[in-house]
C-alpha positions in Angstrom: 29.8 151.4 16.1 27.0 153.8 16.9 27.4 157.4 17.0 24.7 157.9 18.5 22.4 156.0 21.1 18.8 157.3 21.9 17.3 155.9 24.9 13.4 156.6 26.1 13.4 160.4 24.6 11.0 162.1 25.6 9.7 166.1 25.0 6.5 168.1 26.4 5.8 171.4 25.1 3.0 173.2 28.1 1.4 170.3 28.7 0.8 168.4 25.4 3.9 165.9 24.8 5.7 165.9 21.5 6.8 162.3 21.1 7.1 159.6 24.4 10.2 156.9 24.9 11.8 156.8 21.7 14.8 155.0 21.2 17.0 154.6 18.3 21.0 154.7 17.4 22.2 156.3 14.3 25.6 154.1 13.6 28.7 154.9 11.7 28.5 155.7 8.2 24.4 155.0 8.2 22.5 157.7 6.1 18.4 158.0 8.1 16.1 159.6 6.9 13.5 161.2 9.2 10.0 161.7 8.2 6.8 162.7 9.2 3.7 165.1 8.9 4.5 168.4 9.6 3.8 169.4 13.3 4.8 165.8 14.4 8.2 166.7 16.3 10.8 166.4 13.6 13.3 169.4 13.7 12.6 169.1 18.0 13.9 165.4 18.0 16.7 167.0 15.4 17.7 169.8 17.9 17.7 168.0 20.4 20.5 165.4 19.1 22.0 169.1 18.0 22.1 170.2 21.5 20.1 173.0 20.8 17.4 172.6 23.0 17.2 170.2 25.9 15.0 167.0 26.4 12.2 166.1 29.2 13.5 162.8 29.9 15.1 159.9 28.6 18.9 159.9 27.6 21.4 160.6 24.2 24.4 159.1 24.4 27.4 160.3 21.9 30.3 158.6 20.0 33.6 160.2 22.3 34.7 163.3 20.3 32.3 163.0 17.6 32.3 166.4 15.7 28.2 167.1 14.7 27.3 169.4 11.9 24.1 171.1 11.9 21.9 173.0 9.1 18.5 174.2 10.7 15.7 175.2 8.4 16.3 178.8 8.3 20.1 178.8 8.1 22.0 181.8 7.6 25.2 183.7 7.5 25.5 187.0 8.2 29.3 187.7 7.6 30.9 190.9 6.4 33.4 188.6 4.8 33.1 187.6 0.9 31.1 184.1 -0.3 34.6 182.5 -0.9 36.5 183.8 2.2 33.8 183.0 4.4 33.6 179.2 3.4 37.7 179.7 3.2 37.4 180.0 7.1 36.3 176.3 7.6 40.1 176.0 6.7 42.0 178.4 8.7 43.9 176.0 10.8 45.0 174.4 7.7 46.2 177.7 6.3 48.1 178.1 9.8 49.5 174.6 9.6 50.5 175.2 5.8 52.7 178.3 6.9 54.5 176.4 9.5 55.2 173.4 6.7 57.0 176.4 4.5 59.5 178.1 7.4 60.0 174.3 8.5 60.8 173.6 5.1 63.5 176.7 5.1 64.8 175.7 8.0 65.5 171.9 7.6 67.7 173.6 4.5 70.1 174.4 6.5 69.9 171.4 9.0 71.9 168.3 9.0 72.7 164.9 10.9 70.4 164.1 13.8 68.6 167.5 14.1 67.5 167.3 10.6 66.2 163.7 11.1 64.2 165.0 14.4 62.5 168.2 12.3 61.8 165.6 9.2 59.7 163.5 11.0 57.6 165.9 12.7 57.3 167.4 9.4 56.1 164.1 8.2 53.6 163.9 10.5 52.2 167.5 10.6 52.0 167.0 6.4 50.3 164.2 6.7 47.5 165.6 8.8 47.4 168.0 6.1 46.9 166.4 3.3 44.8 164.0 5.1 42.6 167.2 5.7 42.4 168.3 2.4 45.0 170.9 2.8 46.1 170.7 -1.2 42.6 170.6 -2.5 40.8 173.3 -0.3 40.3 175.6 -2.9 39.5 173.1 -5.6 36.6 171.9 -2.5 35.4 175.3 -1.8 34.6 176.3 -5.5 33.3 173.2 -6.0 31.4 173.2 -3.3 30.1 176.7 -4.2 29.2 176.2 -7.9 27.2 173.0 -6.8 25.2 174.7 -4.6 24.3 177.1 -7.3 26.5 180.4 -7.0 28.1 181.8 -10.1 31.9 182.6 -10.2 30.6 186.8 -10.0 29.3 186.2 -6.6 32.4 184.5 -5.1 33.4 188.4 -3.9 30.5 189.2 -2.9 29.6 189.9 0.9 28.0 187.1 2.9 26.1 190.0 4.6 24.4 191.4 1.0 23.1 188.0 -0.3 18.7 187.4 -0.8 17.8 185.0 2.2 18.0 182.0 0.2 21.9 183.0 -0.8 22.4 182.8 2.5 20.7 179.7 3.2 23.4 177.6 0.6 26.0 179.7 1.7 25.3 178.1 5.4 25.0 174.4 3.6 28.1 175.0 2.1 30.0 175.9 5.2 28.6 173.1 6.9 29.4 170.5 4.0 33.3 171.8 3.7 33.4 170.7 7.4 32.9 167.5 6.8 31.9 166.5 10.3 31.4 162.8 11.3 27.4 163.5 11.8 25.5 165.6 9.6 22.4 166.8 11.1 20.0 168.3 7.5 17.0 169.5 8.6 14.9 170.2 4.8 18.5 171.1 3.0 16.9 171.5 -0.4 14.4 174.2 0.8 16.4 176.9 -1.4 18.3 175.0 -3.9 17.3 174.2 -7.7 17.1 170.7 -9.4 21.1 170.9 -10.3 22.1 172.0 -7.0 20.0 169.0 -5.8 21.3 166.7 -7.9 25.2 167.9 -6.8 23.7 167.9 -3.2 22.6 163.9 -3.9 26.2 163.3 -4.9 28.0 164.9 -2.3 25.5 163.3 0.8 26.2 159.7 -1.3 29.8 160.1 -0.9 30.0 161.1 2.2 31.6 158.9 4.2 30.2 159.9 7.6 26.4 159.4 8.9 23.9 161.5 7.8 20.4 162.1 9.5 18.1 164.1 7.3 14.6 165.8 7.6 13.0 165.7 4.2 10.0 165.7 2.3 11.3 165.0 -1.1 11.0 161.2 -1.6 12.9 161.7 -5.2 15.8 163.3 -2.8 15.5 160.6 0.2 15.1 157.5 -2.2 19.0 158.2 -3.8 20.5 158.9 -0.7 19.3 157.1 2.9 19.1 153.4 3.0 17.1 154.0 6.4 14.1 155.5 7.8 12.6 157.0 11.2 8.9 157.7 10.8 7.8 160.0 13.5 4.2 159.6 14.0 1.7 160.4 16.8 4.8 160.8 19.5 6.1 157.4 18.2 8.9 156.2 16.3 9.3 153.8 13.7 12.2 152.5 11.8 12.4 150.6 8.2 15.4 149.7 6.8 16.2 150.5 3.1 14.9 153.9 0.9 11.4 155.5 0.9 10.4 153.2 -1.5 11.2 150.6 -0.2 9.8 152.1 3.6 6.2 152.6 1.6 6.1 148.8 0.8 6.7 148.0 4.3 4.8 150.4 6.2 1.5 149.5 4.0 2.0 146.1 5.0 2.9 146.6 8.5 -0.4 149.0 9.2 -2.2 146.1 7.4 -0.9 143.5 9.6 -1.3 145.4 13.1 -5.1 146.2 11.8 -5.4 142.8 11.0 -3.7 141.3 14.4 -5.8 144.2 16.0 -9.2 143.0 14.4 -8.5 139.3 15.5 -7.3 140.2 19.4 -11.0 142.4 19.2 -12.6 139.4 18.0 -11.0 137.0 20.7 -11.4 139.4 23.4 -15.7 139.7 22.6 -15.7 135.8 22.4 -14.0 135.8 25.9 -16.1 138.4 27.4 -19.0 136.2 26.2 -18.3 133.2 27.9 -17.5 135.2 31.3 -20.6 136.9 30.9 -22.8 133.1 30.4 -20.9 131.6 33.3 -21.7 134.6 35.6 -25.3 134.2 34.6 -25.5 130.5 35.7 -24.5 131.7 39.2 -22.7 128.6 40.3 -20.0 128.5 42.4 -18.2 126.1 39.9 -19.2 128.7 36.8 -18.4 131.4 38.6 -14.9 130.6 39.7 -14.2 129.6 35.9 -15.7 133.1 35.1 -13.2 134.4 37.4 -10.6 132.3 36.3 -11.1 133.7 32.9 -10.9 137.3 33.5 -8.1 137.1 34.9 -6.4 135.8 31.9 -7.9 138.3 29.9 -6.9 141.0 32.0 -3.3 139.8 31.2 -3.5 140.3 27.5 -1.3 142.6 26.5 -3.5 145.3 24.2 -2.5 145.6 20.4 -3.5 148.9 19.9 -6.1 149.9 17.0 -3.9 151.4 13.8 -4.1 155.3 14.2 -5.4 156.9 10.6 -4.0 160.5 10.5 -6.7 163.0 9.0 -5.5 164.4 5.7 -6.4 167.3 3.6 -9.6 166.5 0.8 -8.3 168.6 -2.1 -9.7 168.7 -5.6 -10.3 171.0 -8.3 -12.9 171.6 -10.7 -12.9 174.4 -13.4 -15.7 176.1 -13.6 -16.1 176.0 -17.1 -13.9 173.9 -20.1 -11.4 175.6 -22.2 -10.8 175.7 -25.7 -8.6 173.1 -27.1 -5.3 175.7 -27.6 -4.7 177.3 -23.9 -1.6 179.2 -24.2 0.6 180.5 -27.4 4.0 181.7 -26.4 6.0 183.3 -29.3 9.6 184.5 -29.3 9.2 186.4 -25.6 12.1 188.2 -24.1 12.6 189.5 -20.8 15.9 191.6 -19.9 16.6 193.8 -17.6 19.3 196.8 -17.3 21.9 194.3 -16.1 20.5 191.0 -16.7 18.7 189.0 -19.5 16.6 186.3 -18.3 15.8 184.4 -21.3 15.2 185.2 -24.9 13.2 184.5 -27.8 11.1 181.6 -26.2 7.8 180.0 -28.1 5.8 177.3 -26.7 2.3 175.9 -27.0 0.2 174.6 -24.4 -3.2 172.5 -24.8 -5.9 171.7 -22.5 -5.7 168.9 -20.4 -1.8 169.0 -20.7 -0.1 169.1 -16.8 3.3 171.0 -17.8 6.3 171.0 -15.5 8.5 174.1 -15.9 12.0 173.7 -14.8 15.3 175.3 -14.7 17.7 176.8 -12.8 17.6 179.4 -10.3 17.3 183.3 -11.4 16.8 182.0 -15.2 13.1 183.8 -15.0 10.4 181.0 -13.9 8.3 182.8 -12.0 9.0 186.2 -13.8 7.4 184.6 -16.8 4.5 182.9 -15.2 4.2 187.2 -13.7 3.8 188.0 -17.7 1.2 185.4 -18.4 -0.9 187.0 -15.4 -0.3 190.5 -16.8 1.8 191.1 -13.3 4.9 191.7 -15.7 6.0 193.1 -19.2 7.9 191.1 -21.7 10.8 193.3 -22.8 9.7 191.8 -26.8 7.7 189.0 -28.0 3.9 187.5 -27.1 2.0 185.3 -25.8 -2.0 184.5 -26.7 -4.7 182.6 -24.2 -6.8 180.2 -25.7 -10.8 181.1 -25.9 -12.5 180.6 -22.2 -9.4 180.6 -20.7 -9.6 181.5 -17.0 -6.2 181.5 -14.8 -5.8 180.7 -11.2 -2.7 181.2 -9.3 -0.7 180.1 -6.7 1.9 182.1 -5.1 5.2 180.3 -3.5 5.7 183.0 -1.4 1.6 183.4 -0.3 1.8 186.9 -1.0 -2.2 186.7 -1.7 -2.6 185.9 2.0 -3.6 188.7 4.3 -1.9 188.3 7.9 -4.2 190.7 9.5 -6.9 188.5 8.9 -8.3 185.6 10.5 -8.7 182.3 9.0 -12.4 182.2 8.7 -12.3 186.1 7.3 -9.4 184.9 4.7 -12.1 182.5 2.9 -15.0 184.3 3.4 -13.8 188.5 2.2 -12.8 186.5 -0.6 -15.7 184.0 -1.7 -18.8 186.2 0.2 -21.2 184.1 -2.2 -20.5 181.3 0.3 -22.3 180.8 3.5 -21.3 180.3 7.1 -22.1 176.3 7.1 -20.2 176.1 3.8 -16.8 178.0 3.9 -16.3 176.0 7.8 -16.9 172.7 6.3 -14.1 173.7 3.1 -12.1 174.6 6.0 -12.7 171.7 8.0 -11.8 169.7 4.0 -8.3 171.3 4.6 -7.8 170.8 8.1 -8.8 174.2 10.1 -11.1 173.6 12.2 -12.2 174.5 15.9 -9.8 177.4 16.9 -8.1 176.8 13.9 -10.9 179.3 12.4 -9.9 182.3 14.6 -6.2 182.2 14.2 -4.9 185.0 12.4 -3.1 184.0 9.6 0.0 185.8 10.1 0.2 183.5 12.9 0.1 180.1 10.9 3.3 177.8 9.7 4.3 177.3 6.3 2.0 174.1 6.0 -0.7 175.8 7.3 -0.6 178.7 5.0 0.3 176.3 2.1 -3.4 174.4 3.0 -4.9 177.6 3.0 -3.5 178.9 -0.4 -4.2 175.4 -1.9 -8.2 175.8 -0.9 -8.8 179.6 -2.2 -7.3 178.0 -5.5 -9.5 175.1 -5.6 -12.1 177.5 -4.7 -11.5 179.6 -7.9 -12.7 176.9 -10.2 -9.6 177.9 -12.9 -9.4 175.7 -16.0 -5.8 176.7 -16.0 -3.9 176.6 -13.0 -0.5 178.5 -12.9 1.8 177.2 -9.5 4.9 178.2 -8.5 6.4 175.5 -5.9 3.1 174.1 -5.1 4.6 171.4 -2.6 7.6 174.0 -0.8 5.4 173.4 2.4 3.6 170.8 2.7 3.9 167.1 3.9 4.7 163.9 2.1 1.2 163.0 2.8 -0.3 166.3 1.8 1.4 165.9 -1.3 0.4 162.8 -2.6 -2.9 164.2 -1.8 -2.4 167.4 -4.1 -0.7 165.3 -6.6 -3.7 162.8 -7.0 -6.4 165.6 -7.1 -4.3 167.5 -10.0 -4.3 164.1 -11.5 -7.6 164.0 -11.4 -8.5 167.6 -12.3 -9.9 168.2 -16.1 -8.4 171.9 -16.8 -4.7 172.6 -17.7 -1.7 172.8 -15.3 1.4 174.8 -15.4 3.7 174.4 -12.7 6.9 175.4 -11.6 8.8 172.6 -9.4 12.1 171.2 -8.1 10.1 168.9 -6.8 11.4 165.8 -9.1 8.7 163.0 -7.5 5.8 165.6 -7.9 7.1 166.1 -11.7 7.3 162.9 -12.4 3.9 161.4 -10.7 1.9 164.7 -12.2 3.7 166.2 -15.1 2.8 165.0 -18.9 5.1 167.6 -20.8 8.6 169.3 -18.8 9.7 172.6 -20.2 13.3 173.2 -19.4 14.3 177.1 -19.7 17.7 178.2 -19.7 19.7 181.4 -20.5 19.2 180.1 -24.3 16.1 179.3 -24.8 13.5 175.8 -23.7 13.9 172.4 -24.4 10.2 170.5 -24.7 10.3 167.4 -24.2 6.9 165.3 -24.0 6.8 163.3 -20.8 7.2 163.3 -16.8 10.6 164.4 -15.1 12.4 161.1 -15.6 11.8 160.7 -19.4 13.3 164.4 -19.7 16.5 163.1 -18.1 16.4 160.3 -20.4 16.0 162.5 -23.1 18.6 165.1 -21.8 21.2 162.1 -22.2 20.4 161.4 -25.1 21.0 164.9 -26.0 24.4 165.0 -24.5 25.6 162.2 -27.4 26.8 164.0 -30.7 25.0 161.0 -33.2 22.1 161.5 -31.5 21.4 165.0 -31.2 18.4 164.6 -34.5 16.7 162.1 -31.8 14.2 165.3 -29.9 12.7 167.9 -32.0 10.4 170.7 -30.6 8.7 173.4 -32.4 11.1 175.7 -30.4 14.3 173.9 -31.9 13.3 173.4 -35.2 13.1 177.4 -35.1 15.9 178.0 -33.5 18.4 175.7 -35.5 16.8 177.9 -38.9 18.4 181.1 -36.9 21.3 179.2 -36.2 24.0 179.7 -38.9 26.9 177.3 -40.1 29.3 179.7 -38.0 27.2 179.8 -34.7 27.6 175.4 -34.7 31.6 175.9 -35.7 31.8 177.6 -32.9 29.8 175.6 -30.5 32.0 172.7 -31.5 34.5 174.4 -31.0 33.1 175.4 -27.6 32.3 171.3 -26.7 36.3 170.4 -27.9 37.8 173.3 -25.6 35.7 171.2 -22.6 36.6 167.9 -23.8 40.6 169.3 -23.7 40.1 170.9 -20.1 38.4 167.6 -18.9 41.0 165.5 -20.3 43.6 167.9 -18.6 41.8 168.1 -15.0 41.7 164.1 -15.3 45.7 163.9 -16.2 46.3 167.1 -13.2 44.4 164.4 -10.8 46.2 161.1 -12.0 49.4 163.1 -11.3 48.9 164.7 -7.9 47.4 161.2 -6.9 50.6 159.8 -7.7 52.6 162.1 -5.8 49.9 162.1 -2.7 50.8 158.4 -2.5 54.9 158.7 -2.7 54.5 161.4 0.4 52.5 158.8 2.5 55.3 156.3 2.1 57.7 157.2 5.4 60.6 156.2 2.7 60.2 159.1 0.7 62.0 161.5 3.4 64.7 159.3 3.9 66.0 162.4 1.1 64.7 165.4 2.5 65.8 167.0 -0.7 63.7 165.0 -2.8 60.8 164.9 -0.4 60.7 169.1 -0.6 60.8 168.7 -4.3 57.8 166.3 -4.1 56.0 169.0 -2.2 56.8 172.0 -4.3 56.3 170.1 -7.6 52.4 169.0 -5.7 51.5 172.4 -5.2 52.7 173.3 -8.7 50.6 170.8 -10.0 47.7 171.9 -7.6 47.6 175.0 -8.8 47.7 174.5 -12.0 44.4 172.4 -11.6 42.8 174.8 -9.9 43.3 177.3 -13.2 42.1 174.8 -15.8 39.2 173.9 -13.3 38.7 178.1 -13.1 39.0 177.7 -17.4 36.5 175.3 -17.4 33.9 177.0 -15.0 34.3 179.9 -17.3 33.5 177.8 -20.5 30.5 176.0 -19.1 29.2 179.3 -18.4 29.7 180.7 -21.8 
């Protein structure tokens, strides 16, 4: 059954049209994802469907009472309410509807005969809506929810109104997902989350039961979760069935098929004209009647049209010089402050050529440490050395190096004045500004743009060691698997900070994980770290990875420091085993109160209740324990 049915959509901004006659349905259950280069029409076509904006022409047709949930780009809250009582309103009406269950509860006490048959089965059927919203397990869902998405227990009672914009941003999400609406609407949800909220996000969109359309340009993120998707490309639409991978197979062969039907229709077409033209030539009444004949059948041909080839970025970098063979020493650096310690006693090595992916999670001190190595920061203890002919180049997630005022042309040129007119327009032109493009201030350009712009003053610093913080946050797939193949190709040394897990595993050759207590290094791309991570996770084969920064660190570590962590893993094995028995139990219970038999005793049915939210409860206190103990 389709949810939704698009029929010849079409949007004009002014007078230049955003897409033309697109039609598509989004069915039931069905997770789509929708892709495209930036600038193609994306969030419109999303907003539209939202009801946020309204089309040109064309129709969208809706499921009857189909509840749609959607999370735009920049997503907020601004609510004077706490963290947890702000998602705690998506559940109001439950917490109305579990107040009338309790005084209909006290008064059936003192009912009898027919009366108490007539308030028992409407109290059937009001706790059954109940339940079958989630009634029991709201608070369970909300912290959940909450500690997926990245928010620590502290920040629960905290006001929605005081969070940092990306707070907000997953506070929205998380709203949004404790709805559970029967269309969810994404547009870029991972903007602001870490890989481990990612990863909880992945789960959550896979369970769903409801249909899913999501904007995205993480094809790690879209590969474990659509099984569809809608490529929006110069004001068409195109649908594949199956993941991104799978949609990258097929679209390379279907652009090699149309260019090759194209090529033959051109070829048939000149062979055509050809013949019309000899037969005109003889000037015959029999020739030219064939010659008419002729065009008339190729002026019924219907056109394949010739495969469009969208103009990408050329990016590359060379250093200006080569390095020495060590780049970067770290050893034992701390950095705390007043109220917070961000990590301690790290040590790592870098060497030239290496392409290192720094991850972790959010506030744990990424970018503050990639601020120490450029001498933007001081380490509270500890240091680090740079290898000789080491020169650092820097890219800033947040573009801070950009000047607004400026226009694009002046941006290159106030900063590279060695370079003339004819060559700072055709780097430009390289990274897509051209034209106008060249007179725009740059306070006026989108994310992508300014993310191009950033990418070219770093190429144009010929580094040999290239710090980047979110590289990709902005751009395009297509832009990049262009970055990705020129830092592939670039001869210097690469540290990067990324959630991006397809850019970490298709560039990075070494991952550093930081934490609260300390790195793990683990030689490889993004996918052998998780390996290795599992590995990890199995007591027999904890000997199996050894880095210079655990061999160090287990040294330090004293016979009562493990005790304890054992002790530690055995408390979490206990409060797993217990959540899992809490579960088994209330599931029980949940299914005795959907069998109508059960309040044939209304006595026994209230017990039932009162001995579920018991139980409830008490899973929400070992849950609370266990929270706690990871943390510790």
């Amino acid at each position: 059954m389709a949810f939704v049915t698009v029929s010849n959509l079409s949007k004009t901004y002014v007078a230049d049209p955003i897409f033309e006659d697109l039609s598509f349905r989004i069915e039931a259950g069905e997770k789509v994802g929708l892709i495209g280069n930036n600038g193609t029409g994306k969030t419109t076509l999303m907003e539209i469907l939202a009801d946020i904006i309204g089309k040109d022409s064309g129709e969208v047709r809706y499921q009857k009472d189909l509840e749609i949930g959607y999370l735009s780009q920049h997503a907020t809250v601004e609510d004077e309410a706490t963290v947890y009582d702000s998602c705690m309103e998506n559940f109001r009406d439950l917490i109305e509807l579990e107040k009338q269950l309790r005084n209909m509860e006290e008064e059936m006490s003192h009912l009898q005969g027919d009366e108490l048959e007539i308030h028992m089965n409407r109290y059937s059927r009001k706790m059954e809506y109940f339940e079958e919203k989630g009634g029991y397990g709201r608070e369970s869902a909300v912290r959940g929810t909450l500690i997926g998405l990245g928010f620590k227990e502290s920040e629960f009672s905290q006001k929605a109104s005081t969070l940092s914009g990306g707070q907000k941003s997953r506070l929205a999400l998380a709203k949004l997902l404790l709805r559970k609406p029967d269309l969810l609407l994404l547009d870029e949800p991972t903007n602001h989350l870490d890989i481990d909220a990612i990863t909880w996000l992945e789960k959550f969109l896979v369970d769903f039961k409801g249909a899913l359309l999501l904007i995205s340009h993480d094809r790690y993120f879209l590969d474990r979760i659509v099984n569809r998707i809608l490529l929006l490309e110069n004001k068409k639409l195109y649908s594949y069935n199956g993941d991104y991978s799978t949609y990258v197979v097929k679209r390379k062969r279907d652009l090699e098929e149309r260019a090759r039907a194209y090529a033959n229709q051109q070829k048939e077409i000149k062979r055509q004209e050809e013949i019309i033209k000899r037969y005109t030539s003889w000037n015959r009444e029999r020739s030219l009647k064939a010659a008419r004949s002729r065009q008339k059948m190729l002026d019924k041909i219907e056109r394949i049209e010739d495969v469009e080839h969208t103009q990408s970025a050329k990016i590359y970098f060379e250093p200006r010089k080569p390095s020495g063979k060590d780049v970067l020493l770290v050893e034992n650096l701390t950095k705390e402050f007043p109220d917070k310690p961000l990590f301690t006693d790290i040590s790592f090595p870098i060497y030239k050529g290496e392409r290192v992916g720094l991850i972790g999670p959010n506030g744990v001190g990424k970018t503050t440490l990639l601020r120490i190595l450029r001498g933007e920061a001081q380490a509270t203890r500890g240091e680090f050395h740079l290898g000789t002919g080491v020169e650092m180049a820097y890219f800033d997630q947040e573009m801070i190096n950009l000047d607004d005022s400026k226009t694009v042309m002046e941006e290159i040129w106030d900063k590279y004045p060695q370079l003339d007119h004819y060559q700072i327009r055709t780097y430009l032109a390289q990274f897509l500004f051209t034209g106008d493009d060249l007179l725009k201030q740059v306070g006026d350009l989108s994310g992508g743009e300014k993310g191009r712009l950033s990418l070219l003053e770093l190429m144009l610093s010929q580094g040999n060691f290239l710090l980047l913080d979110e590289p990709t946050n902005h751009l395009d797939i297509d832009s990049k698997e262009i970055l990705e193949e020129a830092l592939n190709k670039y001869t210097g040394t690469i540290l990067t900070i990324s959630h991006d897990r397809c850019f970490l595993n298709n560039v990075a050759t070494k991952i550093i994980a930081l934490g609260p207590e300390g790195i793990l290094l683990v030689e490889g791309n993004y996918d052998y770290y998780l390996q290795k991570l599992e590995e990890l996770k199995e007591p027999e084969k904890e000997e199996m990875i050894k880095t210079r920064t655990d061999v160090d660190r287990e040294k330090k570590e004293s016979r009562e420091q493990r005790k304890e962590k054992r002790k530690q893993q055995a408390l979490l094995r206990d409060l797993e085993g217990k959540i899992s028995e809490l579960e088994e139990s209330i599931e029980t219970l949940d299914e005795q109160l959907a069998n109508p038999s059960t309040y044939d005793d209304h006595e026994a049915a209230l017990n039932i209740h009162r001995e579920r939210e018991n139980l409830q409860k008490e899973l929400d206190e070992v849950y609370g324990k266990w929270v706690e103990s990871m943390e510790e």
